[in-house]
C-alpha positions as CSV (number, residue, x, y, z in Angstrom):
1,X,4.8,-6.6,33.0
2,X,7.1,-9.2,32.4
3,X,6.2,-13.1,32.2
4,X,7.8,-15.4,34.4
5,X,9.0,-18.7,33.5
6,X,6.2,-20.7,36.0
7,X,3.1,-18.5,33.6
8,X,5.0,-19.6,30.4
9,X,5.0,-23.4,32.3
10,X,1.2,-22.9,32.6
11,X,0.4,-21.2,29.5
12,X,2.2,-24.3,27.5
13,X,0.4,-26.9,30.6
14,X,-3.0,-25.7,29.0
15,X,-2.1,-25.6,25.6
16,X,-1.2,-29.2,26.1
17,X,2.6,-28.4,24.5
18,X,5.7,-30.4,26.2
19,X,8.4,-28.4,26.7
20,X,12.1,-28.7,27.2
21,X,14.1,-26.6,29.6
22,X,15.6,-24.5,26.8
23,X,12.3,-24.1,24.8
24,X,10.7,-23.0,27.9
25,X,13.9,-20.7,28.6
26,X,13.6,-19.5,24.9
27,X,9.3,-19.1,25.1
28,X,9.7,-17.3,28.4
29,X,12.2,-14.7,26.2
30,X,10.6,-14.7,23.3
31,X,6.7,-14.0,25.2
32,X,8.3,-11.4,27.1
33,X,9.1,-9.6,24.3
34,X,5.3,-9.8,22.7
35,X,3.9,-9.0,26.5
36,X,6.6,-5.6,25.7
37,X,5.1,-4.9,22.6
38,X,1.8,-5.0,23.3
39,X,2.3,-2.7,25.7
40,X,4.1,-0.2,24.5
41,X,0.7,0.2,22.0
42,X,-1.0,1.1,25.0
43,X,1.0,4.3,24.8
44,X,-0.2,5.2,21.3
45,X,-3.7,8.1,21.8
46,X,-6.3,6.6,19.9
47,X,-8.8,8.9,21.3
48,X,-9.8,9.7,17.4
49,X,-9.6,5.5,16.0
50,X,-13.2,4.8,15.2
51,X,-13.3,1.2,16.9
52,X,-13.4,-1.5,14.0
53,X,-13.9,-5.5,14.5
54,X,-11.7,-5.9,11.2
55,X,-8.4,-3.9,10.1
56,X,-9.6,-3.9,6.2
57,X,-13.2,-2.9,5.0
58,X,-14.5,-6.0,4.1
59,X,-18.2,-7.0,2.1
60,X,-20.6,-10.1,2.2
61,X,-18.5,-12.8,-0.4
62,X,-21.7,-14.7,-0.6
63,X,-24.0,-14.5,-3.6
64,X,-27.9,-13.9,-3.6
65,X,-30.2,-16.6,-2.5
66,X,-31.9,-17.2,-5.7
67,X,-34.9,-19.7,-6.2
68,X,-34.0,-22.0,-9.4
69,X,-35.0,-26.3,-10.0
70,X,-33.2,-28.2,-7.8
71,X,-31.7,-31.6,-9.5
72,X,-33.8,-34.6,-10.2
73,X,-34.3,-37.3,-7.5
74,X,-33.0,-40.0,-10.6
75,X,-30.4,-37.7,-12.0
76,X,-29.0,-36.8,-8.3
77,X,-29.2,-41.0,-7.6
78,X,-28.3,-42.4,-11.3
79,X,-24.1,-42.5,-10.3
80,X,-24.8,-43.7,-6.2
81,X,-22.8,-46.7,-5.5
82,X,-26.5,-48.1,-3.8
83,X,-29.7,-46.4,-3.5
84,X,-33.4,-47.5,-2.9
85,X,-34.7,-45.3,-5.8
86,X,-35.1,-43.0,-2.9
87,X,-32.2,-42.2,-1.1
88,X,-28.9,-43.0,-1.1
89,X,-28.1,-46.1,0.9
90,X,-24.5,-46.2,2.8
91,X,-22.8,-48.3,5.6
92,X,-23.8,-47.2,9.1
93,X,-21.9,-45.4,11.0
94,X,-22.7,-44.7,14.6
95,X,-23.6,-48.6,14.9
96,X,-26.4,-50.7,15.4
């Protein structure tokens, strides 16, 4: 399947890209070729490739949930710019 120059047109329409003549002559090329790849790995038996949603074995980065004192309301307030003793008072945003 090759790509024609109206599907790269559309393809950079929807990706809200403004092309040039040339770079649409050049994208058309240069997609046709990735189109070419891709399926020439269609070729390839992979009868015996366990499926996989990631290429490398990866683990959970996060660290344990682990109960422990949260900060003190004064300590968390004592550098705030304003605060009501309470919470920390800023400018609105979403207006009145």
């Amino acid at each position: 399947m090759s790509l024609t120059r109206q599907e790269v047109e559309k393809v950079s329409l929807l990706g809200r890209l403004l092309l040039t003549s040339e770079e649409l002559d050049l994208m058309t090329t240069q997609m046709g070729q990735i189109v070419a790849y891709v399926e020439s790995l269609a070729e390839l038996d992979t009868s015996d490739v366990e499926p996989m949603a990631h290429a490398l074995e990866i683990s959970n980065v996060f660290a344990e949930d682990q109960l422990r004192p949260s900060l003190d309301r004064a300590d968390a307030l004592a550098n705030a710019p304003r605060h009501d003793r309470e919470f920390f008072l800023v400018p609105a945003v979403l207006g009145d």
